[in-house]
N, C-alpha and C positions, 0 to 999 in steps of 0.2 A: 449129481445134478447141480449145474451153476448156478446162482443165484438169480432171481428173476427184477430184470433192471423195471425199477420208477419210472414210468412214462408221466401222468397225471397228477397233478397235487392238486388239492381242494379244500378251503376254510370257507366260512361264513360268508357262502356266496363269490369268493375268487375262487379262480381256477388257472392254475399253472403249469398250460401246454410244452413241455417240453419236447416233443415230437415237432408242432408247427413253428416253437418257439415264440409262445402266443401269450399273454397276459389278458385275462380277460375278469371284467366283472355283468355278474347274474347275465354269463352268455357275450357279452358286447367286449370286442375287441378294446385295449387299452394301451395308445402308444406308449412303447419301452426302446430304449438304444438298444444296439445288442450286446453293448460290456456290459449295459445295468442289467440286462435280462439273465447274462453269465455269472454274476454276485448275485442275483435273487435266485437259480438255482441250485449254486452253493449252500444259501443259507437255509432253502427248504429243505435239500438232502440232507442236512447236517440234526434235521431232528429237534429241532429247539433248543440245541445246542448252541454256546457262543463261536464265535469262529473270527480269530484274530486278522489284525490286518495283515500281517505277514503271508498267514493261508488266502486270504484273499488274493494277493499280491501274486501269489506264485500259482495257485490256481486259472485264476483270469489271465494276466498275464505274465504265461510264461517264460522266461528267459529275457525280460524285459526289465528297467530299472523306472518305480514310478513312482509321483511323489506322494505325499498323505494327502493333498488337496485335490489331488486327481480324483482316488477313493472318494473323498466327499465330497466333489461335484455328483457323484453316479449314485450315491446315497440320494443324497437331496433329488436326485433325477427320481428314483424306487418311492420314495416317500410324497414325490406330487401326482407320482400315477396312481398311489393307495388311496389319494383324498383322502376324505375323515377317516379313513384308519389309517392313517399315517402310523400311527404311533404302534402297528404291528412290526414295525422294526426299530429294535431299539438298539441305543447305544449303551454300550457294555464299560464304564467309565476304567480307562487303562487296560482291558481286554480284546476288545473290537465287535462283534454285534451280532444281533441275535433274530430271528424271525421267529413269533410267539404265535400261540395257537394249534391247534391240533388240525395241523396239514395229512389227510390222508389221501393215500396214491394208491393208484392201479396203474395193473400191470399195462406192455403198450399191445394196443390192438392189431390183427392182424392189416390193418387199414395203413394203420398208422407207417408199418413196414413198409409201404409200397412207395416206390420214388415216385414224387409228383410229376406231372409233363412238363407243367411248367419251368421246371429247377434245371439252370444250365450242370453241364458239369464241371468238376474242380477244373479239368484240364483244359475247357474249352477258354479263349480268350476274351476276354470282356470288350463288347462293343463303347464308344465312349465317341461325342460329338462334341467335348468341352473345347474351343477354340485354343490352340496354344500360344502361350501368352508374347504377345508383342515387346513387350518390354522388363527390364528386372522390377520385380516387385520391391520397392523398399522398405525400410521398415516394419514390417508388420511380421515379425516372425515369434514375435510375443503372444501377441493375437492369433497366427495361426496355430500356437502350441494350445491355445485355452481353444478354440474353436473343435482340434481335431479332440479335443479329451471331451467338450460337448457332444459333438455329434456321435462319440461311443456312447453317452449316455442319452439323451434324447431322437429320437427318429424326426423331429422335423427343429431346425433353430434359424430363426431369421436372423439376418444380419440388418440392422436397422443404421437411420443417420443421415442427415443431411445430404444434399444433392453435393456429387464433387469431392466425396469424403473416402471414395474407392469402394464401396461393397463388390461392385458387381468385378471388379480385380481380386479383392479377396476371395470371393464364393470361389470365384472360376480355380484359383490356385488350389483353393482348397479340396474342391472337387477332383483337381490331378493328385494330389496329395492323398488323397481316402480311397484312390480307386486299386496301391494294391494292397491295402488291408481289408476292404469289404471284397474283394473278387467279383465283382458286380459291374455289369454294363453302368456307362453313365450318360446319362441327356440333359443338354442343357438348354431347358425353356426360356427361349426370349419374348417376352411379354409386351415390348415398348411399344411398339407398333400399332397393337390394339386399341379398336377406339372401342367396341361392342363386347363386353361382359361375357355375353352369351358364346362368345368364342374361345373362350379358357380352354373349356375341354377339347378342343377342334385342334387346340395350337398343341399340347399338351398329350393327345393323341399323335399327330405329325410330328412332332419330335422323337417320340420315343417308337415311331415308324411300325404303328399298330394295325392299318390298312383295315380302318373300320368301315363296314358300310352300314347302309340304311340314313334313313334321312332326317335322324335326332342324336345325336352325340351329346350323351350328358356325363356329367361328371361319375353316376354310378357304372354306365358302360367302360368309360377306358379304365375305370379299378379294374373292375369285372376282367376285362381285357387283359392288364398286365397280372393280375390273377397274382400266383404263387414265385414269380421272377423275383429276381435281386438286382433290384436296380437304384441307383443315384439318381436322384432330380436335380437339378439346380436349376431353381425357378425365378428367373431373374427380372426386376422393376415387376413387382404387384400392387404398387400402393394406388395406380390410378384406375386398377379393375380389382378394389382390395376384395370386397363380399365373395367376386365369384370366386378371385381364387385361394384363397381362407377355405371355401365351400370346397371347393378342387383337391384342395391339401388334406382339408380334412375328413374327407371321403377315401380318399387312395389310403390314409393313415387307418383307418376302418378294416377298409377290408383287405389291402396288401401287407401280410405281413413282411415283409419282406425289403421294404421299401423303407431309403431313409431322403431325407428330404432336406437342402438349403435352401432357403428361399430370402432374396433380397428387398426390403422396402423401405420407405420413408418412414412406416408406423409398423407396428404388430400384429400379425395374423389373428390375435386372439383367440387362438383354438386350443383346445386339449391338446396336452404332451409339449405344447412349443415350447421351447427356448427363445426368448428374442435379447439377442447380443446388441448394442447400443458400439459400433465403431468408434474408438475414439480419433483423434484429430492424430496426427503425424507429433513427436515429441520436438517442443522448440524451448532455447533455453530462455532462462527468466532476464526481464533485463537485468543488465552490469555480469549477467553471469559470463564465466569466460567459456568459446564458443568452440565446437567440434563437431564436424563433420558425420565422426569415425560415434562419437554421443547423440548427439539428435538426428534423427531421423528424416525431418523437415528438411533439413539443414543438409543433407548427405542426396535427398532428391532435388533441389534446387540446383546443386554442383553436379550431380549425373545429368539431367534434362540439358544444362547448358550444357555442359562436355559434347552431349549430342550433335550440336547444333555447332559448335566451336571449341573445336578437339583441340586447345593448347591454352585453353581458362584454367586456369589456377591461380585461385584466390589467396590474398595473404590475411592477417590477422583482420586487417581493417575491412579487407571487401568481408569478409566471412561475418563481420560484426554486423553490415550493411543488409546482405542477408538473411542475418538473424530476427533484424528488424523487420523485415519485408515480409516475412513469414511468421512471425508475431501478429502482424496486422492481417492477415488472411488467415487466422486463426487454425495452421495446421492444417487448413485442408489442401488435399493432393493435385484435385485439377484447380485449383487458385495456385498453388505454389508452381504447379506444370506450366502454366498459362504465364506464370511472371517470369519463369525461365528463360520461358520463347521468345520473350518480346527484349530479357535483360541480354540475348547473346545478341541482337540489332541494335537496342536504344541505349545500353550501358545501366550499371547496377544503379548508377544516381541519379539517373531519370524514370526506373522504376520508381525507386525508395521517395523521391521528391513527389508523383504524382498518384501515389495509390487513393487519395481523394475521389478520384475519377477511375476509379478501378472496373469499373462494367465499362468503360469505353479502351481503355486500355490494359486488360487482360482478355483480349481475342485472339484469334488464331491458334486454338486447339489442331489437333491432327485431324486431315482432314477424312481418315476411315472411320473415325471416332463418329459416335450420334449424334446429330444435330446439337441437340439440347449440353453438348461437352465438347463444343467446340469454342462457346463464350459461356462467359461466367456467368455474365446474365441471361441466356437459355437457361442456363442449370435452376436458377432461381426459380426462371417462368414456369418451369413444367411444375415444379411442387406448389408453386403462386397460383396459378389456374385450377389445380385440382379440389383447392378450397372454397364451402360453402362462403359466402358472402361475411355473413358473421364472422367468421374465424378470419376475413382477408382484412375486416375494420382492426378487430382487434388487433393482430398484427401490427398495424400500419400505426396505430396509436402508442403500442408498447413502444415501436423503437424510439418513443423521445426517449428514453430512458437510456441514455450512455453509461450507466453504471450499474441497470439490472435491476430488477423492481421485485416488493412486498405485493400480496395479494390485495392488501388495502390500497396501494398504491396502483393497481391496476382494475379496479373498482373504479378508483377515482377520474381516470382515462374511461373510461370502455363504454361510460353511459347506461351501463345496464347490471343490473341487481347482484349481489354475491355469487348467488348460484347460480345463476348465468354466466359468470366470469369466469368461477373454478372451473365448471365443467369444458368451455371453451380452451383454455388453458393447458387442461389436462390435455385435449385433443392436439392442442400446436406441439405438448411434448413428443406425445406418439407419433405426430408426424415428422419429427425430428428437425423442428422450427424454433425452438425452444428449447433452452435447456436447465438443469435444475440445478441450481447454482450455491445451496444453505445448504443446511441441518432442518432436523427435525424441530427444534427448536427455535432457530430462525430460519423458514420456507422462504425461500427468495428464488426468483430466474432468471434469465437473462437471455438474447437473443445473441448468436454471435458476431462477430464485427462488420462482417460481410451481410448476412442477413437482413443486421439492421439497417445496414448501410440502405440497401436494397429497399427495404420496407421504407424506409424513409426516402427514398422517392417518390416512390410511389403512393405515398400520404402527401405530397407537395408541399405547395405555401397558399395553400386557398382554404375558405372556412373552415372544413372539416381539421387543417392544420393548426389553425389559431383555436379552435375551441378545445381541443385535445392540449395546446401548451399552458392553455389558461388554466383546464382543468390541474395538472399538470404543478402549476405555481400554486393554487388555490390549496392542493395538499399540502405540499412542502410549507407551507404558511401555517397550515394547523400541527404540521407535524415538530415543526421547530419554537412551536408557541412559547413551553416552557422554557429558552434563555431568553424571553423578553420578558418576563416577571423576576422580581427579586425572591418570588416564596418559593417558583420552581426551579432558581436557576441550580441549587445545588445538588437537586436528582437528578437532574439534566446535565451535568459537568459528572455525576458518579455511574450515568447511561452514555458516557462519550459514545465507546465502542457503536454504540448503535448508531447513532449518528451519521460515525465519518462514513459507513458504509454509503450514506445518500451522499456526497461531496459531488463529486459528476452532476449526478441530478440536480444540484440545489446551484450549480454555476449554469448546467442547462435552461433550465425554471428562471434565473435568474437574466441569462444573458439575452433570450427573448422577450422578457417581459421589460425590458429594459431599453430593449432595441425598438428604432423607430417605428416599425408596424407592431410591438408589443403594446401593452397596458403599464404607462409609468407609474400612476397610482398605484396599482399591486405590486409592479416592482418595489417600487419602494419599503413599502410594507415587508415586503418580504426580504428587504436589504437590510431594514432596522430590525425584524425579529432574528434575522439568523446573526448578528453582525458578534455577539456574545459568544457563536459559535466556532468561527476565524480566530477569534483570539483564544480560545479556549483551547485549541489544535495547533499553536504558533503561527497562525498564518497573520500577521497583524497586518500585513500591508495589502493584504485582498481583503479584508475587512475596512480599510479606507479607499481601495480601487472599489468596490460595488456602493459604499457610499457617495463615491465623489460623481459616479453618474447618476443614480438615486437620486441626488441632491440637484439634479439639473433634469431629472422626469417627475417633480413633486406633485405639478395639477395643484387638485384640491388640500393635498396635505399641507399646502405650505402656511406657516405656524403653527402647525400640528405637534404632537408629543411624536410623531415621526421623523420630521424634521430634526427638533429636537437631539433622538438616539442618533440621528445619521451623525450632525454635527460632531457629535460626542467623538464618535468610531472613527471620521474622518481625523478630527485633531488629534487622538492620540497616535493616530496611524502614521502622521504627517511629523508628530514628534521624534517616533522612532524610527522611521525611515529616512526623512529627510533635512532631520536636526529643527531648529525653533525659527521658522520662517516665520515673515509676516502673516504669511495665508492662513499659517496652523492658526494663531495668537485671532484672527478675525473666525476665523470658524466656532473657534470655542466662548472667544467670547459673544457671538450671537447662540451658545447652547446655553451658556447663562442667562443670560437673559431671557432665552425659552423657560428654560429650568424654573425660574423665578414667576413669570407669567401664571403655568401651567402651575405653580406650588406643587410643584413636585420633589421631595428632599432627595430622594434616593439619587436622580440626577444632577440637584445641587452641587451633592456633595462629589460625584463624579466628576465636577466639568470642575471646581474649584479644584481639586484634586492635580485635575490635567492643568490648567494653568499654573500652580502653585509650582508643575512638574518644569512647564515650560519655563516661570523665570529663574530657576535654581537651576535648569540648566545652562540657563543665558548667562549666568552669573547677574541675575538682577537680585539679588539677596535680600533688599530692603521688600520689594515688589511679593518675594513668596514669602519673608515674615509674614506680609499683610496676608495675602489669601491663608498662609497658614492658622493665624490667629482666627479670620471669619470661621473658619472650620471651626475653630476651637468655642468661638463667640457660641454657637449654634449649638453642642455638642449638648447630650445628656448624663450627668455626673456619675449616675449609677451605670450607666453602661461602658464596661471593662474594654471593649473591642472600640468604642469611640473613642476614649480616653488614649489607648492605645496610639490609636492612629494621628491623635490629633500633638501625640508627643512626639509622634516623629516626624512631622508635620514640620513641627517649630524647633525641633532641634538639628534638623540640616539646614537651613541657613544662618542659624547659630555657630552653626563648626566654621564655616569659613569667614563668618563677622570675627572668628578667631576668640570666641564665646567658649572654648574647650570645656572648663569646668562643668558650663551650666549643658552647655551641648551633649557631653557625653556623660552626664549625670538621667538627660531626657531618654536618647538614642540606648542608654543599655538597662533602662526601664522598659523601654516600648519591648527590647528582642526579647528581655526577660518573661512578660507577661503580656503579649500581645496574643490571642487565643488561639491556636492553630486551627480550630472547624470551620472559622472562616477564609482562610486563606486562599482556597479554590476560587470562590467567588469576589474577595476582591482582588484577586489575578486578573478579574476581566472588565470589574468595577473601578477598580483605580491604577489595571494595568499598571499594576506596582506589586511586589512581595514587602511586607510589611518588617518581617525579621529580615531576610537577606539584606533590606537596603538600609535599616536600621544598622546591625553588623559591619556593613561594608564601607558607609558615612564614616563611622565611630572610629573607625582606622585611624584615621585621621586624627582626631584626638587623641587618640591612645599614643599616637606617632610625638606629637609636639609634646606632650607631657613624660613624655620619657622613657614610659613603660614598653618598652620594644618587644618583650616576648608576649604580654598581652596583644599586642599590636597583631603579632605574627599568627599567633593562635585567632584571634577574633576572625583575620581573615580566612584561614584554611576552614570556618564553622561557615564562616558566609560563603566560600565556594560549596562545600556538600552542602549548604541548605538551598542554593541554587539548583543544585543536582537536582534534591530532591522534587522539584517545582514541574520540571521538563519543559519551564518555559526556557528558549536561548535569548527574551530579551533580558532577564532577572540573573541566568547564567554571565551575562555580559556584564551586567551590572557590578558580580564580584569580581571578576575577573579582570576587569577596567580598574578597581579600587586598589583591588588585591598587588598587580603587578606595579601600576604605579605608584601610589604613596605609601605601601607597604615594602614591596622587594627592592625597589629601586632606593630607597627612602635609607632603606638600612644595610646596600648594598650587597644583598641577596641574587647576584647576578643568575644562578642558575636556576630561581626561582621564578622571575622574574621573566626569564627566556620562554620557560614553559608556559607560563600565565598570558603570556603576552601571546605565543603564537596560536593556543588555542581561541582566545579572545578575538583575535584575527580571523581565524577560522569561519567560529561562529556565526563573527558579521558580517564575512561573505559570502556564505551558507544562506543567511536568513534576509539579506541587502538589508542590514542593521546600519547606515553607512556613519553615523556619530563614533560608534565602536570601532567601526573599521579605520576611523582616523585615529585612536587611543594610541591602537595595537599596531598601527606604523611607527607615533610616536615612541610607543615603549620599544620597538626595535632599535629607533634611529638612539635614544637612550642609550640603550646595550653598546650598540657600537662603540658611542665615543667612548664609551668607559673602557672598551675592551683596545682602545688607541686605534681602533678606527673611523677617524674625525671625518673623512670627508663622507664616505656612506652616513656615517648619522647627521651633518648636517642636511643632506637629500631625503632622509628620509623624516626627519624630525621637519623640514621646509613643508613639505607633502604633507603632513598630518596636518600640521597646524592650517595649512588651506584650507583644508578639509575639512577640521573644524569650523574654523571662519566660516566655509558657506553654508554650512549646518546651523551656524549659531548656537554651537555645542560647546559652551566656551568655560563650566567648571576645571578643566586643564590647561585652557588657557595660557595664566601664569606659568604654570609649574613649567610647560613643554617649550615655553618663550623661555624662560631660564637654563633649560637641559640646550637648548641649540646655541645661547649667547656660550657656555661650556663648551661649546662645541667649534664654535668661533673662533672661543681662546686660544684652544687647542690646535689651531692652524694659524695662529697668528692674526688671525682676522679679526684685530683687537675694535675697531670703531664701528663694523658690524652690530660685535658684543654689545656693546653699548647702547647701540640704535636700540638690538631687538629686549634689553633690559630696561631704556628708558619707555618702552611699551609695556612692558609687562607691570613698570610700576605706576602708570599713569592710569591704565587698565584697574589696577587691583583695589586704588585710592577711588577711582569715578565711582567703582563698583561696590565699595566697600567691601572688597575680597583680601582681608585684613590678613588674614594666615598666611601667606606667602609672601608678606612684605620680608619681615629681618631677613630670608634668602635670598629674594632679590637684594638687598643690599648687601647681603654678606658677598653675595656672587661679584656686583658689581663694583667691591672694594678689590677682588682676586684680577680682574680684567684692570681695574687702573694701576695696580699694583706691576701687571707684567708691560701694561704701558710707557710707565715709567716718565708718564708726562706731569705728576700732580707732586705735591710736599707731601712729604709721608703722613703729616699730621691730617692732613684732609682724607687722605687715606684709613688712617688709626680711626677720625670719625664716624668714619659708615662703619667700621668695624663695631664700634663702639656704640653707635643708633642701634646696629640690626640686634645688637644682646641686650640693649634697652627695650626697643619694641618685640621683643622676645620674652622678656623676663615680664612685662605687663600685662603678656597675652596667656601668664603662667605657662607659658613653652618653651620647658625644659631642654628638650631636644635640640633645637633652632638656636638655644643660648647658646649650651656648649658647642653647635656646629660654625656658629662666631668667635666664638672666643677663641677654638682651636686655630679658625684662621688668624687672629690679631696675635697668639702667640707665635707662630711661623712666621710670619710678619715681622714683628719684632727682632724674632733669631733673625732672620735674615739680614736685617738692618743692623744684629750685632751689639744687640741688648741681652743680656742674662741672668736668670735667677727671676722673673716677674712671673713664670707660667705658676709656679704652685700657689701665688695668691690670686692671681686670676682664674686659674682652671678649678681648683683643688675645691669651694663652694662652692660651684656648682656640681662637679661630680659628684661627690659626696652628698647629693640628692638622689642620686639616681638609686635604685632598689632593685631591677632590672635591666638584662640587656647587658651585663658589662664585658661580655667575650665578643660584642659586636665590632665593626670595627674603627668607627668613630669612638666608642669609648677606650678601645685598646691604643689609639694613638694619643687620648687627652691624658692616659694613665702615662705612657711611654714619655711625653712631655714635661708632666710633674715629677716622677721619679728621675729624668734627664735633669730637668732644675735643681735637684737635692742634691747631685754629687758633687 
């Protein structure tokens, strides 16, 4: 006698029909897919036994290759139908899994043998009314792979998502796709039409062509109805008769076992057993990424839609990039990117791409079999816009000021109404899929998408409800950016950047309204001077003097305020770096002094003397920043290491070029040595200066004239990594300006100097540094002539030096007015030479820019010399000055770069035997540097003179 087959299993109130293929608990049906119901009666036969994934695999599906994440989607499916006894099936850790409990079964009844009526048979054909699809589906074959392994494991999964995102093309595909693995009729309920609730069941009986009578059709008759059948639903647009048909779905799920269910909506059926799938957007690449059709998805329906329309479109790299953008800003979804298609194969790609601004008036003309509501973009909005409670349509309309996506506090602060009022609201626009969730668990943030907001933000206007929502709106961002307008919080506030830049969007939003003629200038303002710490903290320094310098012309009441005040501050130093030492900067700051003074406020004292002290040592006013350096120093507290600090490097940069070497870089490599690194952050924004970097990078300089050439070299490669390490590019520029010119150039380090130079350039065009960016032309147009290409470096060495000029960036000055008279020479353009050397030395004397005199003279002995219009003796004397005012200025360097010239000189004139008592004392000072190659020629000179 054969053994007698398990129909029944039974635990602790479940019961596992394997006859109706039924899951139930205490009696009550409990939706199951029917792969997860095929793995949960594996694991009941199996006895409490473990049963690997392999058995599972080959069991369930047979002759099928599947992945491990298939398996546990249909676990996780078994374990939300268990509810609190989830934990009846467990995982088997490197074995595969187990269902615990004492499952017992009886045998199957004779009831149970009998074919139901309802049950078609294998051979008959399945009836199916899914419409066959109009067009290729793109994209989405990712999704339909996870879709078809849901709906084995769950019997009902919504497909949720914004209006235009494609559900109802996905369900539909998907539905021909399952119909011949289920063997099961399929119907597909169109929902849209309905304006009355009560007609679910009516519509939902006529589709699956139940030929009910009587004169109440509710949702328990048509169960009732399709009874014991195998049928597909796909219940399509439920979100604006959600209750009834949630009630629909989740009645047929009750009492049909048989029945597996798609259904499309804006939000969540919320019912037992669902799955709701959240459609993502079409894949589009990130900007700068490089672009493909055959890779993004977006991108591949853009280029089929128009092919459509204009069978001989083939785009090249450029248009493909144009539509990459186009579909960036329509955020991946399918009927916006259809829609821009249509209109890009009549209007041209760059009339789309210039006007998506206006993108509800020109993305129209959908297909005209299409629904209403997906014919224009903005239908597709309206229908999900209208279906919301009033509440939920304010808050909306309020979110989308937010161009960068909001915190809960941040939408608190919009919404007018209390926490839990908000969240819960919130949560609703997510379900509706109006909203999306855009953080972590740790930072909750959301965001609307571009389109969306676009949308909602019409329709909030520019009328009160507009202005009070942006107010609110600034009013946050003001308290949120509080701490970099204190000096006690700016340094947690500088070590929470990250959190920060996330508001950037917002805070130029907030900003740009409150600023603007129907805004609130008062609060702008305020909210110009609390954040302006934060622009510079992020490198933005010249948007920290753009939102000041309108600030400063919407003041109202603040004006002589401590707001005032910060603006000035933020504008001058912005105005320094941007656009060199204008009069306007030099008036801005010093009306912040003066505030500063007024208002006895030190912290900003010391900020604005700072920026001045910056501005005349940039101008080359030398005497002017001794002075403001000294007041710094005047004021300073002895015991305080970080004032001391500052105040030495204060006064030892215009020390270096008063040609002060000794005393200068005795101060400059104190300050780098002991200057406190915990503050650095802060006075990055404070005195918009690095205190080591600019200390190091000055010091070059001295270290250059006194002779030490590998100190030199080394000091600067320490100031470029500590530039690095800052992440600011104006402190970066800083070394890199020093570095290549009076460093690599200085000591003919040409290929060091190339490098320095063009990343320097880089930088300044990167960040519109425009002072820098004259530096790193002049050190190109340098390079050239060295490299005997005189006429490019005089062009570009002309170039910088304007550039300077109009900047008022003139610590280079000298040097780059010497490198072009070189450059002169070198073409013959001897009276040039001279023009642009008798500037440089009239410049250096006005200025007291003492260090660069002996080269200027030494230079301008080498041009009259090829002149050949002067006595040599007049010659021999500037030779002879420039190693005098060399040797006074203790610059080492600068002597013997004279003296090597007056011995050439000499040889040439046909004198010999003079180099070793003229060169031979000073070399023999030098301690460093002697493989360089000024020293390699003064050696070659004196050994020449000995034989």
């Amino acid at each position: 006698m054969g053994q007698i087959e398990r129909n029944l299993f039974e635990f602790s109130g479940w019961e596992l029909d394997l006859g109706k293929r039924e899951l139930r608990a205490l009696g009550a049906p409990v939706p199951l897919g029917s792969r997860a119901f095929d793995i949960l009666e594996v694991l009941a036969t199996a006895s409490g036994e473990a049963v690997t994934k392999d058995d599972l695999m080959r069991r369930v599906w047979p002759g099928l290759v599947v992945e491990d994440n298939t398996i546990q989607v249909h676990i996780s499916a078994i374990r939300k139908a268990l509810g609190k006894d989830r934990d009846l099936l467990k995982t088997i850790s490197g074995r595969g899994y187990r269902l615990i409990g004492q499952w017992k079964s009886d045998p199957p009844s004779a009831a149970s043998q009998i074919t139901t009526t309802g049950m078609p048979s294998r051979e008959s054909r399945p009836v199916s009314n899914i419409p066959a699809p109009a067009s290729e589906l793109v994209g989405r074959e990712s999704a339909l792979r996870r879709l078809l392994t849901l709906t084995s494991a769950y019997r009902v999964v919504t497909l949720t998502g914004p209006g235009g995102i494609g559900k109802t093309m996905l369900a539909s595909e998907l539905g021909r796709r399952l119909l011949p693995q289920l063997g099961s009729d399929a119907f597909f309920v169109e929902l849209v039409s309905l304006r009355e609730p009560e007609l679910v069941p009516t519509t939902v009986a006529q589709a699956v062509d139940l030929k009910l009578q009587g004169d109440q059709i509710t949702a328990e008759v048509v169960a009732r109805a399709i009874g014991e059948r195998r049928v597909l639903l796909v219940i399509d647009n439920c979100e604006h008769v959600i209750d009834a048909a949630a009630a629909m779905i989740d009645t047929i799920l009750r009492i049909c076992p048989h029945v597996t269910v798609i259904a499309t909506s804006r939000e969540s059926l919320r019912i037992e057993g669902e799955f709701a799938y959240r459609v993502p957007p079409l894949e589009v690449p990130d900007s700068g990424e490089v672009v493909s059709a055959a890779e993004h998805s977006a991108i591949h329906l853009f280029v089929a839609r128009t092919r459509a329309l204009q069978w001989d479109f083939e785009p090249d790299q450029q248009k493909l990039s144009t539509i990459a953008d186009i579909c960036r800003h329509l955020d991946g979804i399918p009927l916006a990117i259809e829609l821009a298609a249509a209109r890009a194969a009549t209007l041209g790609l760059q009339q789309i791409a210039g006007r998506l601004d206006d993108r509800f008036v020109l993305l129209t003309g959908g297909r005209r079999t299409a629904l209403p509501r997906h014919q224009t973009l903005r239908a597709a909005l309206d229908w999900s816009y209208q279906l919301l409670p009033e509440s939920e349509r304010q808050l909306l309309c309020r979110l989308a000021a937010f161009p960068g996506g909001f915190t809960l506090d941040a939408a608190v602060a919009v919404s007018g109404e209390g926490d839990a009022e908000t969240t819960l609201a919130i949560s609703n626009l997510v379900s509706k899929s109006l909203i999306t969730f855009d953080g972590s668990e740790t930072v909750p943030r959301w965001r609307l998408l571009e389109t969306v907001r676009v949308y909602s933000l019409d329709k909030l206007g520019d009328g009160e409800d507009f202005r009070r929502t942006m107010c609110r709106m600034a009013k946050h961002f003001l308290k949120l950016f509080q701490p970099f307008s204190a000096r006690r919080t700016l340094s947690a506030a500088i070590e929470n950047i990250t959190h920060y830049r996330r508001e950037i969007d917002n805070l130029r939003a907030a900003l740009r309204w409150a600023l603007s003629e129907g805004g609130k200038g008062g609060l702008g303002a305020k909210l110009a001077a609390t954040s302006s710490d934060f622009w510079t903290a992020i490198s933005l320094v010249s948007e920290a003097g753009d939102w000041a310098e309108r600030a400063l012309d919407r003041l109202g009441d603040e004006k002589g305020s401590r707001i005032e005040m910060v603006l000035r501050c933020a504008l001058g130093y912005a105005l320094i770096y941007t656009q060199g030492m204008n009069p306007r900067g030099k008036e801005v700051l010093i009306g912040a002094l003066h505030l500063a003074r007024n208002l006895n406020d030190p912290d900003y004292r010391q900020r604005v003397t700072c920026a001045l002290w910056l501005f005349s040592a940039r101008s080359a006013r030398l005497d002017d920043a001794l002075t403001f350096a000294q007041e710094y120093e005047a004021t300073l507290d002895e015991r305080d290491l970080h004032e001391r600090t500052t105040a030495s490097w204060l006064v030892g940069i215009p020390q270096t070029y008063q040609a002060r070497h000794r005393e200068a870089g005795d101060r400059l490599s104190w300050a780098a040595a002991n200057y406190p690194v915990e503050h650095r952050k802060i006075d990055l924004l404070r005195l918009e200066a690095d205190v080591r970097t600019s200390s190091l990078s000055h010091n070059t300089v001295n270290l250059i004239s006194r002779g030490l050439l590998e100190q030199a070299a080394e000091t600067a490669e320490q100031a470029i990594q500590e530039a690095r390490e800052t992440a600011q590019p104006f402190v970066l520029c800083v070394a890199l300006a020093w570095s290549a010119s009076f460093v690599a150039l200085s000591i003919e380090d040409l290929d060091r100097a190339k490098v320095w130079g063009e990343e320097l350039s880089r930088q300044a065009s990167q960040h519109g540094l425009r002072p820098f960016h004259a530096v790193g032309l002049s050190v190109r147009g340098a390079i050239a002539r060295r490299l005997r290409d005189a006429y490019v470096g005089v062009e570009d060495l002309r170039a910088g030096i304007a550039e300077m000029r109009e900047a008022s960036y003139l610590l280079f000055y000298p040097t780059f007015l010497c490198e072009l008279a070189a450059a002169l020479q070198a073409l013959g353009r001897l009276d040039e030479a001279l023009s642009e050397l008798g500037h440089a030395l009239s410049f250096s004397r006005e200025h007291g820019y003492h260090w660069m005199i002996p080269e200027i003279l030494r230079r301008k002995g080498e041009v009259l010399r090829d002149q050949d219009l002067r006595t040599p003796l007049e010659i021999e004397d500037l030779f002879q000055n420039a190693m005098m005012e060399a040797a006074r200025q203790e610059a080492l360097y600068w002597q013997l770069t004279s003296a090597v010239s007056l011995i050439n000189f000499r040889k040439a004139a046909g004198y010999q035997g003079e180099a070793r008592s003229v060169l031979s004392p000073i070399y023999q000072q030098f301690s460093e540097g002697l493989s360089s190659p000024l020293l390699l020629r003064a050696r070659a000179l004196i050994e020449a003179s000995q034989e």
